[in-house]
N, C-alpha and C positions, 0 to 999 in steps of 0.2 A: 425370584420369589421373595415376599417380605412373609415372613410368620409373624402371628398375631401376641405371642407368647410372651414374649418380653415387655407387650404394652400393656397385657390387661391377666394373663393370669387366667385364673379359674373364674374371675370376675368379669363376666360381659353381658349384656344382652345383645338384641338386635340391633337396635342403636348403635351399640359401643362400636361394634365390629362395623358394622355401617359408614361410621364416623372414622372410620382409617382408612376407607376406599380412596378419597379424596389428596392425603395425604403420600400415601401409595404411587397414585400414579402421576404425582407431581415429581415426586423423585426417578420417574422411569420405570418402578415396578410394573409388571405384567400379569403378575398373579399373586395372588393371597391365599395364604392357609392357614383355615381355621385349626387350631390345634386341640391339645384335651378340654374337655368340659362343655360341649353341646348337648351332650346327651342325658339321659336318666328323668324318669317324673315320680316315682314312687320315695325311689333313693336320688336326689338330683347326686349331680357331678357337680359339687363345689367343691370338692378338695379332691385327694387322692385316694379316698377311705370306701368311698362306693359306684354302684350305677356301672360298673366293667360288665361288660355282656346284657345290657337292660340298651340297645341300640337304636333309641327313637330321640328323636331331637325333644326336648325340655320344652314343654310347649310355656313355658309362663317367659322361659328368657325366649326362644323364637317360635312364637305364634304360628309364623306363617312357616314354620320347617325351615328344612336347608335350601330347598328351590327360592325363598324366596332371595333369601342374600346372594344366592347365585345369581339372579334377575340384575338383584342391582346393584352388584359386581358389572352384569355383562351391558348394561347403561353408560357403565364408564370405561369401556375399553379391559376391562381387566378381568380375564380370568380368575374362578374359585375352586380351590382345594380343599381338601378334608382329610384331617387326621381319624385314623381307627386302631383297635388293636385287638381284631377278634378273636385271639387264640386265648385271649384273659376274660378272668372275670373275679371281683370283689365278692366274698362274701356276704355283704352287704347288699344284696340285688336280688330283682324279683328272678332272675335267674336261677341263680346260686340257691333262693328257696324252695323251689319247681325241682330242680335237678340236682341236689349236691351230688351225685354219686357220680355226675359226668365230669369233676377233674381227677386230676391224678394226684393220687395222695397213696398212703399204706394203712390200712387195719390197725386201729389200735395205738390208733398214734395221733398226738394232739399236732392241730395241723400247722403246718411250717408257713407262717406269709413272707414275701417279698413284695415292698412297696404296696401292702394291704392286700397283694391279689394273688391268685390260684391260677395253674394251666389248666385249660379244657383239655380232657382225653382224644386226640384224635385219632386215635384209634379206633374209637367210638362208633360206627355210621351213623346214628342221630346228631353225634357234636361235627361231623364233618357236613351233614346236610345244613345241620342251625349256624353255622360259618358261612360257607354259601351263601345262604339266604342271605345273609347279614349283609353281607361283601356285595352283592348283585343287587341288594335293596337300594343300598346307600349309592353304588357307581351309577346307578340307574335316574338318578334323581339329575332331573334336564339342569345344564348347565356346569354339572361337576366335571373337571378337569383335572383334576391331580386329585390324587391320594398317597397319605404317607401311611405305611404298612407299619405301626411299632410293634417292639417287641419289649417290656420293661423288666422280665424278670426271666431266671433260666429254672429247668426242670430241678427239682431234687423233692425229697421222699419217692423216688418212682415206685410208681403201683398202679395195676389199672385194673377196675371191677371189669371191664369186659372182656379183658384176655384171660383164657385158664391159666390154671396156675402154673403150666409147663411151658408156656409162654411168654411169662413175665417178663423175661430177658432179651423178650422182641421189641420191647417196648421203644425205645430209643429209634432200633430202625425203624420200625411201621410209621413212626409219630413222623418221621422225615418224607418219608414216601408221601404219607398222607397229606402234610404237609405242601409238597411240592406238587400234588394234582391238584390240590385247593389256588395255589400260583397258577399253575396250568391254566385254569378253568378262569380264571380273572383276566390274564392275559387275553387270553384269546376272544372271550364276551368283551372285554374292553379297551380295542386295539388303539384305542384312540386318545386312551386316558393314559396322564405319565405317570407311569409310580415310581416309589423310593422307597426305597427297604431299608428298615431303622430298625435301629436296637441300640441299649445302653453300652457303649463302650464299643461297639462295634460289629457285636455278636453274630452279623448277619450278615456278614464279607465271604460269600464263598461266591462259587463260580455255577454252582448248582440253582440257586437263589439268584443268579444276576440271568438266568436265560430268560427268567421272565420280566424283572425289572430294567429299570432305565438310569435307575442308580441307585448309591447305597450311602449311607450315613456311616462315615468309617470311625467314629469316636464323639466321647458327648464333651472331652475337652479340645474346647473351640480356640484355645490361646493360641494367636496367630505365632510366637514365635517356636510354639510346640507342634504346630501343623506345618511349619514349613519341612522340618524333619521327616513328620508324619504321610504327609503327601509325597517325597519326595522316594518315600520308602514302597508307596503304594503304587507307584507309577510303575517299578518293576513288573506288575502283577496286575496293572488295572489303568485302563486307560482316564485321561484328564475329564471325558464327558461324563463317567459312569461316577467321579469323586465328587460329592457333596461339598461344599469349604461354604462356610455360611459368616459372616461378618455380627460380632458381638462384642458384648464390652469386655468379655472374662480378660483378666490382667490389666484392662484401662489399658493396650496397647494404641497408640496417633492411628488415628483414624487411617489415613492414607496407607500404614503400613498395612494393618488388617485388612483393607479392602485391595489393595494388590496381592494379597499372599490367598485370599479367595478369589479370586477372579481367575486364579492359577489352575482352579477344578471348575468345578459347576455350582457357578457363584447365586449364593443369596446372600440374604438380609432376617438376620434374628435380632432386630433394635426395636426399640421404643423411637418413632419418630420424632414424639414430642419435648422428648429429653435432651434430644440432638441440639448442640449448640450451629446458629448458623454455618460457622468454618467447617465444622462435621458434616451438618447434613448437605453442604456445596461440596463437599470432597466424594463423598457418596455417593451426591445425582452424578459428578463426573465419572466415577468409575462406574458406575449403570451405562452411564452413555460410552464411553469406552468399550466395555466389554459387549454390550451387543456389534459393535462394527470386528472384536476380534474373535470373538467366539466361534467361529469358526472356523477356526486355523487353529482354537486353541485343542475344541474339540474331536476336530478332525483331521489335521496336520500331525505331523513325525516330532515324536519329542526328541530333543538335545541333551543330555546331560552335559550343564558344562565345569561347575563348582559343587564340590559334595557338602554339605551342612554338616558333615558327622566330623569332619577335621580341617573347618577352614571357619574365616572371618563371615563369611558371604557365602551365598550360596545364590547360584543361576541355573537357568536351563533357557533354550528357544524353542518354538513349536515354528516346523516350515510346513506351511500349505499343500498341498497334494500334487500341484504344479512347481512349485517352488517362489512361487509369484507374489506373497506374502510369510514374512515370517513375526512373529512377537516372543519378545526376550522379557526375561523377568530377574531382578537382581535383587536381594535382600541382604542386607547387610544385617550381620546376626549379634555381632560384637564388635567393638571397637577392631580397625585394622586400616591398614595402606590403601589408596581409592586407586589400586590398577587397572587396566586396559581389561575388558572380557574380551575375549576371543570366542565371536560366535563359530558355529556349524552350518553347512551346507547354504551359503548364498550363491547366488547366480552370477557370472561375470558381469 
């Protein structure tokens, strides 16, 4: 996967996004995800401040909707995804002015934002039908392929105009249940489509939430030398397919380290391609090309632990094949130390 994010921001049209297909899948990407800011036409989505729950593609940036960039995405071999995040909504939105009384918030109380936006109640039955819809509008649109589910902010003032008042304290469970048919129900209408369950810092790593996704975004810090800890901690609990590791510049980590230390889970690309200095973006397309010949041994083979990160120089593990006819090792050197011998796990005579 290459996301768009890095290259353009809140700032794109048709065009812009258009004009990274090309570049995309000269590097080996397979798919593109448009991330925030497609949407909103009363309140557009140029910043972070409005248009959350206003779910109609912007028709001044793309005229022809999301199918059309899907089309010519699928022109050139590449798959298109879509960012959402329909449990939110901005104040700012023709939403939010129709319906304030479907998020959750308390009486009398000046309202609390995170990152400029509100929870929807879903407790609600109107806010779990207006999510649906949203969610079945958008998968539904020919050629959509991936969707990333976010999530940017967590509950607090709880209070919900629809529960009486001797149920207020349901509120936390109902919103998860509700929550989790609204998965259900996405799953199942869209068996075909891969999702990723996101949230800021990780919020969205349970095991409740991964029956119906295909992976999860385990943290928004991408520092390769902090994910090799990070991953290596998640692999007790969660297999190498379902971990997100996406390759970006946060710490200006060499190229080559970052993209080994994602290619380690389920590898993308959060770059600006056009910033990429030649040596970068050839280190890049290599490990693109790489990891589709091991990906699957990475994702479906037996992990090794073999060096722990939390009290050594380096840190290794191998992933062996399911026959054992393939294996792939990964070695990160975390701080200066001695270049010893690794001693892998389980080869074949």
């Amino acid at each position: 996967m290459l996301n768009n994010w890095y290259a353009t921001g809140f700032d794109f049209d048709f065009n812009r996004i258009v004009g990274l297909y090309d570049p995309a899948r000269e590097i080996g990407a397979e798919l593109l995800l448009l991330d925030d800011g497609w949407f909103g036409n009363k309140y557009p989505r140029v910043n972070d401040q409005a248009a959350l729950g206003d779910w109609q593609p912007n028709r001044k940036r793309l005229p022809g909707g999301l199918a059309s960039l899907a089309a010519e995405a699928a022109k050139r071999r590449l798959k298109f995804g879509i960012w959402l995040e329909p449990e939110m909504v901005n104040p700012k939105s023709e939403l939010y002015e129709q319906h304030p009384n479907w998020v959750i918030a308390q009486p009398k109380r000046e309202l609390e934002l995170q990152r400029n936006q509100l929870v929807l109640d879903l407790t609600r039955p109107e806010v779990q039908r207006f999510e649906w819809q949203v969610i079945s509008n958008i998968l539904s649109i020919p050629g959509i392929a991936f969707a990333k589910w976010d999530c940017n902010r967590f509950i607090s003032q709880p209070g919900s105009s629809w529960l009486p008042p001797e149920h207020q304290s349901h509120l936390f469970i109902d919103y998860v249940h509700a929550l989790y048919a609204l998965m259900d129900s996405t799953a199942k209408a869209f068996p075909k489509t891969e999702l990723m369950l996101c949230a800021g810092g990780g919020g969205r790593v349970d095991y409740g939430g991964l029956r119906y996704f295909h992976e999860f975004w385990p943290s928004d810090n991408t520092d390769p030398l902090a994910r090799v800890q990070m991953q290596w901690d998640y692999s007790y609990f969660f297999p190498a397919i379902s971990i997100t590791s996406h390759v970006t510049r946060q710490e200006d980590r060499p190229a080559h380290f970052a993209c080994c230390v994602a290619m380690s889970g389920c590898f993308g690309l959060d770059l600006d391609l056009a910033k990429l200095s030649p040596e970068d973006k050839a280190i890049c397309s290599g490990a693109v090309s790489a990891y589709q010949h091991v990906r699957d041994v990475i994702h479906l083979g037996d992990l090794y632990r073999l060096e722990t990160p939390h009290d050594s120089a380096r840190c290794a593990l191998n992933f062996v094949s399911t026959h054992y006819s393939h294996a792939v090792m990964f070695v990160f050197q975390m701080k200066d130390g001695r270049a010893l011998p690794v001693r892998l796990k389980v080869l074949t005579q």
